[in-house]
C-alpha positions in Angstrom: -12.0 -33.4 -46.7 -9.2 -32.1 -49.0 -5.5 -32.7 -47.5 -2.6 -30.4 -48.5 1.1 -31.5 -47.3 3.4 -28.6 -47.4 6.9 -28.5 -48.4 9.7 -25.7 -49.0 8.2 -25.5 -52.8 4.3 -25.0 -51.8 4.3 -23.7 -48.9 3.0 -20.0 -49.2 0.4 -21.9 -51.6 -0.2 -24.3 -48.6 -0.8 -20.8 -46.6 -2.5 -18.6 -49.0 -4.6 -22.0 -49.6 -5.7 -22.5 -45.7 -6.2 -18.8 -45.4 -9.0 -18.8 -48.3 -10.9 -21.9 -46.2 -10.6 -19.9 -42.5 -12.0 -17.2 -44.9 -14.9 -18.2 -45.8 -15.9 -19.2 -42.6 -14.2 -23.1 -42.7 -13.0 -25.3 -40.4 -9.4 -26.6 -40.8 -6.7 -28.8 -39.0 -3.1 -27.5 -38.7 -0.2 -28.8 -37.6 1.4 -27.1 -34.3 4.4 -27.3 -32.1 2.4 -29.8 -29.7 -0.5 -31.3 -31.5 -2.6 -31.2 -34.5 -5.4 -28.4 -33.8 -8.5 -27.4 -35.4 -8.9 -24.4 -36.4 -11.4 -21.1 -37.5 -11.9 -17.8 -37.4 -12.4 -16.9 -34.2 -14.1 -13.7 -34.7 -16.2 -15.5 -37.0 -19.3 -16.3 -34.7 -20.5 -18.8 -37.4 -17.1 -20.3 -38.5 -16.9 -20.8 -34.2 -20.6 -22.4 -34.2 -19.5 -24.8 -37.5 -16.6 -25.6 -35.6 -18.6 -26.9 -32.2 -20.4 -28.7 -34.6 -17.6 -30.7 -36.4 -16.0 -31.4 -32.7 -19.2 -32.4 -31.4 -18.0 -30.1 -28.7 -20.7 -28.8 -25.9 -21.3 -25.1 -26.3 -20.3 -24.0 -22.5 -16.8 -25.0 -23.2 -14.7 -22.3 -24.6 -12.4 -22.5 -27.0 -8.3 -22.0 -27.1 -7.3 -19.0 -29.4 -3.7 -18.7 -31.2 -2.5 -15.3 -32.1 0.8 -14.4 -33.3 2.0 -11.5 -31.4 1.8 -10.2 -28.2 0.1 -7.2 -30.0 -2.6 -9.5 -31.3 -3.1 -10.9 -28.0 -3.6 -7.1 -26.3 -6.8 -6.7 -29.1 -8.5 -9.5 -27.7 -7.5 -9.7 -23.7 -6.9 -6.9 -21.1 -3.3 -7.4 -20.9 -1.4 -4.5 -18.1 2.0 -4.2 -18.4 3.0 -6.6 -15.9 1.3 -9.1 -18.0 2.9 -8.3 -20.9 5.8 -8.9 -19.3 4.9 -12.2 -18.2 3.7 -13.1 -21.9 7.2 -12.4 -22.7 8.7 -14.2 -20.8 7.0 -17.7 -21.8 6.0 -16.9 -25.5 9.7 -15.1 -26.7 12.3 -16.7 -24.5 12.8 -20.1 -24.1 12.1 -21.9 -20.7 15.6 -22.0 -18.6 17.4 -19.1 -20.8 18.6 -16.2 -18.5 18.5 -12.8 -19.0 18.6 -9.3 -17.7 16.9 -7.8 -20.1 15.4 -8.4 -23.5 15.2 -11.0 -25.4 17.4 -9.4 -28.0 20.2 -9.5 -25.4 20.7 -13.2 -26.3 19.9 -13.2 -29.7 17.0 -14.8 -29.3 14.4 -14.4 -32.3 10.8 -13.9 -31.0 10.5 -17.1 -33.5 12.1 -19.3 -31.7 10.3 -18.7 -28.6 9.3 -21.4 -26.3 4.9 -21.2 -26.8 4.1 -24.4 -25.3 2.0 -22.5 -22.6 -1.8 -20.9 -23.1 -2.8 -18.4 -20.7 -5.8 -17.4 -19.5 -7.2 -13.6 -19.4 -9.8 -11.3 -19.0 -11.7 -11.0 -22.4 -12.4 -7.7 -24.2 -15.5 -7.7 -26.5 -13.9 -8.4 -30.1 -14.1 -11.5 -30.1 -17.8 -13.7 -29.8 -19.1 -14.8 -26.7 -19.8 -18.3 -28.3 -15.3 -18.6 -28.5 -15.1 -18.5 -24.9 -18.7 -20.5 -23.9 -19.8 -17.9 -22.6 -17.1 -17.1 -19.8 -15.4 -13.4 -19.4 -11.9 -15.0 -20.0 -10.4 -16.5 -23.0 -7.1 -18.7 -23.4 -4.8 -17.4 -25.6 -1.2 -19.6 -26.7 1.2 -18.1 -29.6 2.7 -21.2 -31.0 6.0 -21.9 -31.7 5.4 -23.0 -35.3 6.4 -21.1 -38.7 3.1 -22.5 -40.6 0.7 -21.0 -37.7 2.1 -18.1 -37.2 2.3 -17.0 -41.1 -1.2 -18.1 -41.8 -2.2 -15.7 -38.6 -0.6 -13.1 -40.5 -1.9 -13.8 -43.5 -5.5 -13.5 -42.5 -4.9 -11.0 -39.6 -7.2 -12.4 -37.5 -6.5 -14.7 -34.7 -7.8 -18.5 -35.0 -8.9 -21.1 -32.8 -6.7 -23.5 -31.5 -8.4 -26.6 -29.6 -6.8 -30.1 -30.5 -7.9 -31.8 -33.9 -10.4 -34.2 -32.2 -13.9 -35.4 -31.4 -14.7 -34.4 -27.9 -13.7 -37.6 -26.3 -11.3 -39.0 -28.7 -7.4 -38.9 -28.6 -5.6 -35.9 -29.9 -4.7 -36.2 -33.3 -0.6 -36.5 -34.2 -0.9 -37.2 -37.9 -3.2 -36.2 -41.1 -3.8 -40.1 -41.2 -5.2 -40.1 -38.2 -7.6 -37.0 -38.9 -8.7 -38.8 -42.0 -9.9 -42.0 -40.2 -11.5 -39.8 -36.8 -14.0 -38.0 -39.3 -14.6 -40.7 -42.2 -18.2 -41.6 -41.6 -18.9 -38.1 -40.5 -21.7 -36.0 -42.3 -20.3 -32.8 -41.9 -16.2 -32.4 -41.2 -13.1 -30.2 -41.2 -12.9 -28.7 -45.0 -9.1 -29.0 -45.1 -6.0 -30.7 -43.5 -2.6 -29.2 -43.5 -0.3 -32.1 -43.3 2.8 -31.2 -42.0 4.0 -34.7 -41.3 4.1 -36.6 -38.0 4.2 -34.8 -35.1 5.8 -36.9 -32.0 5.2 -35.5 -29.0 2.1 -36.3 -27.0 1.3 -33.6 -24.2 -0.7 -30.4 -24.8 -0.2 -27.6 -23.8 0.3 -26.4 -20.2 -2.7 -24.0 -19.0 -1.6 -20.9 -16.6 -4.8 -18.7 -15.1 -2.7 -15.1 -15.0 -6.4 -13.1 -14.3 -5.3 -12.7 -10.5 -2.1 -11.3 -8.8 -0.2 -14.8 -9.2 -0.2 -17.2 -11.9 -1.8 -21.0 -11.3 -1.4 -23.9 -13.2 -4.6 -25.3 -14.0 -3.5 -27.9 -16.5 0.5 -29.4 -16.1 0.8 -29.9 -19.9 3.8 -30.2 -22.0 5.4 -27.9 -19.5 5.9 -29.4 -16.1 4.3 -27.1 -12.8 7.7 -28.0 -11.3 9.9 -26.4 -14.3 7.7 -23.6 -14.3 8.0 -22.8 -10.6 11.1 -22.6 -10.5 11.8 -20.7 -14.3 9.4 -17.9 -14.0 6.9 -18.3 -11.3 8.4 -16.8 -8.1 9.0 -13.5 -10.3 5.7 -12.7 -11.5 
């Protein structure tokens, strides 16, 4: 398992390096804005099998997807406009900023957007059965995180996103850590993209926005409470 820490001075190489590996079908761990995540193809139906495999991950349970744009997202989820809206809202603007309008309004970069939230959706057909164990919705997040979102771009595909672990282990905060979790492993992630220790501890927060309403079915990083009362009673 090959590590590559990224700096100012190799850090398109870092990309342009991680997007060869998710190319040919690899398995890799990133760095994100909550934990460290592993991460494929995920159109790749064999890259998304290799990856089950190296998680030791049961097949029925579907993995999270990371894209890098609302538009992204639209290609792989039947998103209506009110939905777009509501990705908007808790991808581009950050979590207690007000506005009447766009996000432009407040000079907010799409960038610096708040992330921290996957949502659920209906799934369209691009992407493989096997990403979403078998289910008719898939979880999609757009991270708040520069290296992500560039190596998205890069390989203009979306990638998997589940936390850089082996089903049952902790969540991995450090390239260290990843090192040690798959050591005496036969078969492991091809690459780590360390991107230094990463502090915080939660996941992210899981909202179902299939129905008419959002609900919370995991209270991640992102309180239920803060949510409620930021962007909930609007939708």
């Amino acid at each position: 398992m090959r590590t590559a820490k990224f700096d100012q001075k190799n850090y398109k190489k870092t990309v342009e390096e991680s997007r060869v590996f998710l190319n040919a079908g690899k398995t890799i761990i990133v760095p994100t804005d909550t934990i460290y995540g592993l991460s494929c193809d995920a159109l790749n139906e064999r890259a998304v099998e290799n990856l089950y495999r190296i998680k030791e991950r049961g097949r029925r349970m579907g993995l999270p997807v990371f894209v890098n744009s609302i538009e992204m997202a639209r290609r792989l989820a039947y998103i209506d406009k009110k939905k777009e809206e509501f990705l908007r809202k808790i991808w581009l603007v950050p979590l207690g900023a007000r506005t009447n309008g766009a996000a432009g309004t407040l000079g907010i970069s799409p960038l610096t957007g708040q992330g921290k939230i996957t949502v659920v959706l209906y799934v369209k057909d691009l992407i493989p059965r096997l990403a979403t164990g078998g289910r008719e919705t898939i979880a999609l997040r757009m991270p708040n995180h520069p290296f992500i979102r560039d190596l998205i771009a890069a390989l203009g595909k979306p990638i998997t996103g589940t936390s850089a672990n082996i089903s049952g282990n902790d969540p991995i905060h450090s390239s260290s850590e990843a090192a040690k979790q798959w050591k005496n492993k036969k078969i492991a992630p091809a690459l780590v993209v360390d991107g230094g220790e990463i502090t915080n501890t939660e996941p992210s927060t899981i909202v179902d926005i299939t129905g008419n309403f959002p609900i919370v079915l995991r209270e991640g990083i992102i309180a239920k409470k803060e949510l409620d009362k930021f962007f909930l009673k609007g939708y």
